[in-house]
Residue frames as a rotation matrix with the C-alpha (Angstrom) as fourth column:
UNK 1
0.833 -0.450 -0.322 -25.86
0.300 0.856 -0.421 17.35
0.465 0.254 0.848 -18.04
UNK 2
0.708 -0.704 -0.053 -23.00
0.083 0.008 0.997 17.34
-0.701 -0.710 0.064 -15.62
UNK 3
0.774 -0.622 0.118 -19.64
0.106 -0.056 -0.993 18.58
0.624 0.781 0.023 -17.17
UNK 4
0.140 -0.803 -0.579 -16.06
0.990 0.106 0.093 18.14
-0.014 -0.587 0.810 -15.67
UNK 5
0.919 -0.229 -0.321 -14.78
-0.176 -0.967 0.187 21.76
-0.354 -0.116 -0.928 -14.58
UNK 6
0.336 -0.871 -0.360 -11.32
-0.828 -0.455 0.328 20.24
-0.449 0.188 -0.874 -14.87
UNK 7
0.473 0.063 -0.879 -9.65
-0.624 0.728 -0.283 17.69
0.622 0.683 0.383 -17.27
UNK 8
0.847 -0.006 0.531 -8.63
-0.503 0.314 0.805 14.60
-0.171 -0.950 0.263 -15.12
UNK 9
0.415 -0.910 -0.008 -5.39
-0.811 -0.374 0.449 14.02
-0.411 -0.180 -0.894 -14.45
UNK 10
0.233 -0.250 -0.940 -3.39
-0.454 0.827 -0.333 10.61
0.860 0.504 0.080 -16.08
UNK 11
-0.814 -0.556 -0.169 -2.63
-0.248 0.595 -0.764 9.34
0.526 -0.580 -0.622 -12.45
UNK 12
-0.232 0.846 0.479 -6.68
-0.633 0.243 -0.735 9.63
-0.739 -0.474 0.479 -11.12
UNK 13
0.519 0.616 -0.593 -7.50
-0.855 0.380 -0.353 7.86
0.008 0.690 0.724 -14.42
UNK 14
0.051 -0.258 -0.965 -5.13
-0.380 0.888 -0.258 5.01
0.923 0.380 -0.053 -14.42
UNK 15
-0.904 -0.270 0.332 -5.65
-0.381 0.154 -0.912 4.84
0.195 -0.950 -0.242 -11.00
UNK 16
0.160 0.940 0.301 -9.12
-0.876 0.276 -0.396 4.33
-0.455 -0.200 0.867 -11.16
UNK 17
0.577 0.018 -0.817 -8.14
-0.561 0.735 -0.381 1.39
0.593 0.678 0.434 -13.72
UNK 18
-0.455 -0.727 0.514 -5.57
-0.889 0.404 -0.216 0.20
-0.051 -0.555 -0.830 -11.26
UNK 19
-0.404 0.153 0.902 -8.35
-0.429 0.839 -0.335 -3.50
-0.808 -0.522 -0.273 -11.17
UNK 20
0.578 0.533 -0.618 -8.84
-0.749 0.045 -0.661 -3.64
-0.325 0.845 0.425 -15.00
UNK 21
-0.353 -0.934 -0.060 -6.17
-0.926 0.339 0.167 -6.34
-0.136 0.115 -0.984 -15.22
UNK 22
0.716 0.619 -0.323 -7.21
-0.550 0.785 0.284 -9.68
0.430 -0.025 0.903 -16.53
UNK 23
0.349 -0.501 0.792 -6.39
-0.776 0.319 0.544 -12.59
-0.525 -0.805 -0.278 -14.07
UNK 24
-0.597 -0.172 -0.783 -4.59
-0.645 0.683 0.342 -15.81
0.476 0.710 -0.519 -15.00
UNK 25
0.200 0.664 -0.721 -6.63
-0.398 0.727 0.559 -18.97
0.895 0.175 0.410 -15.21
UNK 26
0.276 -0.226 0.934 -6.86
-0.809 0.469 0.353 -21.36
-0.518 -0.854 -0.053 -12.10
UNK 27
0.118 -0.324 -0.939 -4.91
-0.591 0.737 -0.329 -24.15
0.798 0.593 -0.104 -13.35
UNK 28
0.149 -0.018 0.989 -5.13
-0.909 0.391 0.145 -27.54
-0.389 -0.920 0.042 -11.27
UNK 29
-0.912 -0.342 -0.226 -3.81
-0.395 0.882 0.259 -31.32
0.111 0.325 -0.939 -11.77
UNK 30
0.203 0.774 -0.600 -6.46
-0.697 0.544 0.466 -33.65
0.687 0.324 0.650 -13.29
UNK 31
0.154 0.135 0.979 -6.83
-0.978 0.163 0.131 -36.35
-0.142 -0.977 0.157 -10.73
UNK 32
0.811 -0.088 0.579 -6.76
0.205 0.969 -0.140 -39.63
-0.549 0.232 0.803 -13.02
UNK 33
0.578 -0.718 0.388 -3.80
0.782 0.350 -0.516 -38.33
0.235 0.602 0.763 -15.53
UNK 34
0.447 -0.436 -0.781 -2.34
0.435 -0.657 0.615 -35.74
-0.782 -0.615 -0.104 -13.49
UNK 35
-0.294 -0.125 0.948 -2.59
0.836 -0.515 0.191 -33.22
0.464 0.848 0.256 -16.56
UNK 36
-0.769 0.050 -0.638 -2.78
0.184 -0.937 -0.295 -29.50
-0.613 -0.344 0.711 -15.92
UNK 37
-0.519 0.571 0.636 -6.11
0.591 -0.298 0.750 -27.94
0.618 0.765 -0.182 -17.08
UNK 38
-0.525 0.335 0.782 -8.75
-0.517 -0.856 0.019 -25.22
0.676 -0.395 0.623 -15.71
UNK 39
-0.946 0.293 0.142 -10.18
-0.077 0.221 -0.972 -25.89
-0.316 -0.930 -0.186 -12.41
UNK 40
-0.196 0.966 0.169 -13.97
-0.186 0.132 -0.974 -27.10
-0.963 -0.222 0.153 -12.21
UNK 41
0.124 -0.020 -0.992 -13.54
-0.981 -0.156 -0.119 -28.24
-0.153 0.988 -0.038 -16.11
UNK 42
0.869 0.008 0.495 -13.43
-0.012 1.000 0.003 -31.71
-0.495 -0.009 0.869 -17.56
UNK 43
0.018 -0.980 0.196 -9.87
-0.137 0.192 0.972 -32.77
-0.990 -0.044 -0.130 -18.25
UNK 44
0.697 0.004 -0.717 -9.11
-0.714 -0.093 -0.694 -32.42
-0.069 0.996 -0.062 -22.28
UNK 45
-0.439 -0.850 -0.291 -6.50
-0.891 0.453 0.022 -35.15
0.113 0.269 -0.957 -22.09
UNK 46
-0.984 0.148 -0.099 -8.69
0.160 0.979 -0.126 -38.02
0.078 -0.139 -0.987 -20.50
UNK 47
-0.300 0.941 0.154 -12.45
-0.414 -0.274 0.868 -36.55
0.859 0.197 0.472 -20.25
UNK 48
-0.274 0.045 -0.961 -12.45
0.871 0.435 -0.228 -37.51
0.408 -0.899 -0.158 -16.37
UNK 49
-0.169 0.121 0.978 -14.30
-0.644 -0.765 -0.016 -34.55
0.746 -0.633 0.207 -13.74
UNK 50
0.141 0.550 0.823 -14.73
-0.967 -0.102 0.234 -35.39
0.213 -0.829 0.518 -10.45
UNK 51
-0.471 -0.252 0.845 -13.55
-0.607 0.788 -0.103 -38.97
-0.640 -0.561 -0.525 -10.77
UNK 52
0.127 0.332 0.935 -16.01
0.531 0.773 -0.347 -40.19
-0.838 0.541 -0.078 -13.37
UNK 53
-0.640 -0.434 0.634 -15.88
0.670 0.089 0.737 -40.47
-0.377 0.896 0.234 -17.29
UNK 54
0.254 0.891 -0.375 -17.99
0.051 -0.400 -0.915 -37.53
-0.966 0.213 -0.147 -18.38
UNK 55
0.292 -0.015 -0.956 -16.52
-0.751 -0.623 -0.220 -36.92
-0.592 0.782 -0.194 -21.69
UNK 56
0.501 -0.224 0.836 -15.60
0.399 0.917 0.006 -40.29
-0.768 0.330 0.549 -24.22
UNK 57
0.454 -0.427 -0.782 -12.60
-0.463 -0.863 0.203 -39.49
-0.761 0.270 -0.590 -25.93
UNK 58
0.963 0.042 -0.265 -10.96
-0.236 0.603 -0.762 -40.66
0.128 0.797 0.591 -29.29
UNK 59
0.408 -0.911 0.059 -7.50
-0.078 0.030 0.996 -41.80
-0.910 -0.411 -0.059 -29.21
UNK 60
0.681 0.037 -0.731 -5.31
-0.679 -0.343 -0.649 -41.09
-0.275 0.939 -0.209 -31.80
């Protein structure tokens, strides 16, 4: 079993983490109620993707 010889430093290690960062969402306008929501997702405000009604919402 392979053992380190030396203990690794705190700048190679958080360097190596340097792309563990979580990204932020893609966030795009809904096309029928120009509402902000996640890209490639049906719109939670009007249940519209792509132009048609996929999702039949209640209204309060």
């Amino acid at each position: 079993m392979g053992v380190p010889k030396r203990k690794t430093s705190k700048a190679r290690r958080d360097k190596r983490r340097a792309h563990h960062a979580l990204a932020t969402p893609a966030l795009s306008r809904c096309g029928q109620c120009n509402e902000v929501g996640l890209a490639h997702h049906v719109c939670p405000s009007c249940g519209y993707y792509k132009g048609r009604l996929v999702l039949e919402l209640k209204e309060e």
